[in-house]
C-alpha positions as CSV (number, residue, x, y, z in Angstrom):
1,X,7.8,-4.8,23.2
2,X,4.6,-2.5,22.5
3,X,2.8,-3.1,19.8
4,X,0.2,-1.0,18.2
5,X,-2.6,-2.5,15.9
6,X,-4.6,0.6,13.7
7,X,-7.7,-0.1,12.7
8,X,-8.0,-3.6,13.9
9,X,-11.5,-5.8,13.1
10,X,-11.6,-9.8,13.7
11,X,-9.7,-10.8,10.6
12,X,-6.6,-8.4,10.6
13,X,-5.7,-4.8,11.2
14,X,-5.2,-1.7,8.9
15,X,-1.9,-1.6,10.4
16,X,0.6,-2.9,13.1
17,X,3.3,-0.8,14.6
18,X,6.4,-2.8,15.9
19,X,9.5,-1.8,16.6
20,X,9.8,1.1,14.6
21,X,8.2,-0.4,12.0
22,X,4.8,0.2,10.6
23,X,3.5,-2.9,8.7
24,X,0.2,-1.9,6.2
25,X,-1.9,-4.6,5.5
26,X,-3.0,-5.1,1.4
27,X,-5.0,-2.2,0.7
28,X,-7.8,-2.2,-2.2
29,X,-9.9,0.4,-3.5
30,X,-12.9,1.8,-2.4
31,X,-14.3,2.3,-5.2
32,X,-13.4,-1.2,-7.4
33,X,-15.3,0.3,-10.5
34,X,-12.6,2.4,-11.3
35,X,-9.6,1.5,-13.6
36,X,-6.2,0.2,-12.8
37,X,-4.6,4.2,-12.1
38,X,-7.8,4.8,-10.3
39,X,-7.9,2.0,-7.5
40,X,-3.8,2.8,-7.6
41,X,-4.9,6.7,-6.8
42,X,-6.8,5.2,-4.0
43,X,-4.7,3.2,-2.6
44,X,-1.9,4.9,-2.1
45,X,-4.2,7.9,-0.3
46,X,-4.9,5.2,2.2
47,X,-1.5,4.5,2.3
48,X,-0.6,8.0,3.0
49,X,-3.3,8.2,5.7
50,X,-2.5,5.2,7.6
51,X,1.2,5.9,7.6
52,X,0.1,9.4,9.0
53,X,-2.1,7.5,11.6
54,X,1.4,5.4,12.9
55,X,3.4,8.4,12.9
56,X,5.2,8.0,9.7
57,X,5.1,8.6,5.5
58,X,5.8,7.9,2.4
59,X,9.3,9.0,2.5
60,X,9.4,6.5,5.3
61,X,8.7,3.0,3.4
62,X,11.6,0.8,2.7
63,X,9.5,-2.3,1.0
64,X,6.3,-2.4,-1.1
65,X,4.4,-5.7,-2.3
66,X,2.1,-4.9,-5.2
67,X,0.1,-7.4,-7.0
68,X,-1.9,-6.8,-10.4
69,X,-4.4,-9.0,-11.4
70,X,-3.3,-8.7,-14.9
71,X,0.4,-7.7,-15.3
72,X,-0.5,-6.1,-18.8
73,X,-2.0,-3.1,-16.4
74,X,2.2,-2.5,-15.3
75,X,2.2,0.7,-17.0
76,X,-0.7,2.2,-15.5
77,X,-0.2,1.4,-12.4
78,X,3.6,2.6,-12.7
79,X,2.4,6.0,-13.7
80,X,0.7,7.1,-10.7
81,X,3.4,5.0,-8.3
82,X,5.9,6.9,-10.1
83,X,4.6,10.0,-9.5
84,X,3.6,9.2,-5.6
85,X,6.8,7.8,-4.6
86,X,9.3,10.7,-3.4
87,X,11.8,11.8,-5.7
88,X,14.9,9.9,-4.6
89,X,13.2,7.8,-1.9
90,X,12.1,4.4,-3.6
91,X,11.7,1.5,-1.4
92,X,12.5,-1.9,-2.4
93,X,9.6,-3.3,-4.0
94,X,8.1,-6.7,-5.7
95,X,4.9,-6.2,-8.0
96,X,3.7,-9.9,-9.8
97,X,0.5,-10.5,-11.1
98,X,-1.8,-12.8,-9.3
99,X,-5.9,-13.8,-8.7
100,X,-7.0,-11.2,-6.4
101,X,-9.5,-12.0,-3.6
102,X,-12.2,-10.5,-5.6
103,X,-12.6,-10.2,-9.2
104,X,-13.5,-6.4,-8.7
105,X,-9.7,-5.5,-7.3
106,X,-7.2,-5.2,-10.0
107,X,-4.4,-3.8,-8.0
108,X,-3.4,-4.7,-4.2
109,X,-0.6,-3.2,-2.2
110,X,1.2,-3.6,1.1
111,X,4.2,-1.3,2.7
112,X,6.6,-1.3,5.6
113,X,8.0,1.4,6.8
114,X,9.9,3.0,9.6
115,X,8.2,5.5,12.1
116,X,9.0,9.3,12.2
117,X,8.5,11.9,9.4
């Protein structure tokens, strides 16, 4: 079984691919100064690049995990999801509110998704 780790430091890698499955770690914003949409906008453009990096996309992901750090921001975050996520092509997803592991972050989200384009 190959397995290929993207952007891997000491603590955890970007990304593993397995199986035909590319697993993204929690992603966070860059930039943590922006609002609840804005870290989302982020966010899912890393997405979208580190599913390019494992040979894969958006269309591709069949779960999501998306934590808020207040649940009242649903709505915003919703709104540029909704818009990202291919017409048709939802994955199965979760999104709860919890503490996240800095008080700057106010949205967090991991994907799986299968290889190919």
């Amino acid at each position: 079984m190959n397995i290929q780790r993207i952007r891997p430091n000491a603590r955890m890698s970007a990304a593993v691919v397995c199986n035909g499955l590319v697993f993204v770690a929690g992603q966070v914003a860059d930039d943590a100064s922006a609002d609840v949409a804005g870290q989302t906008t982020q966010i899912l453009a890393k997405i979208d690049q580190l599913l390019a990096e494992a040979g894969s996309s958006k269309e591709r992901i069949v779960s999501a995990n998306i934590w808020l750090a207040d649940i009242a921001t649903f709505g915003q975050m919703n709104g540029i999801w909704d818009a990202w996520v291919p017409a048709g092509e939802p994955p199965a997803r979760a999104c709860v509110e919890s503490r996240l592991a800095f008080p700057q972050y106010t949205v967090e989200i991991a994907v799986i998704a299968a290889q190919g384009r």
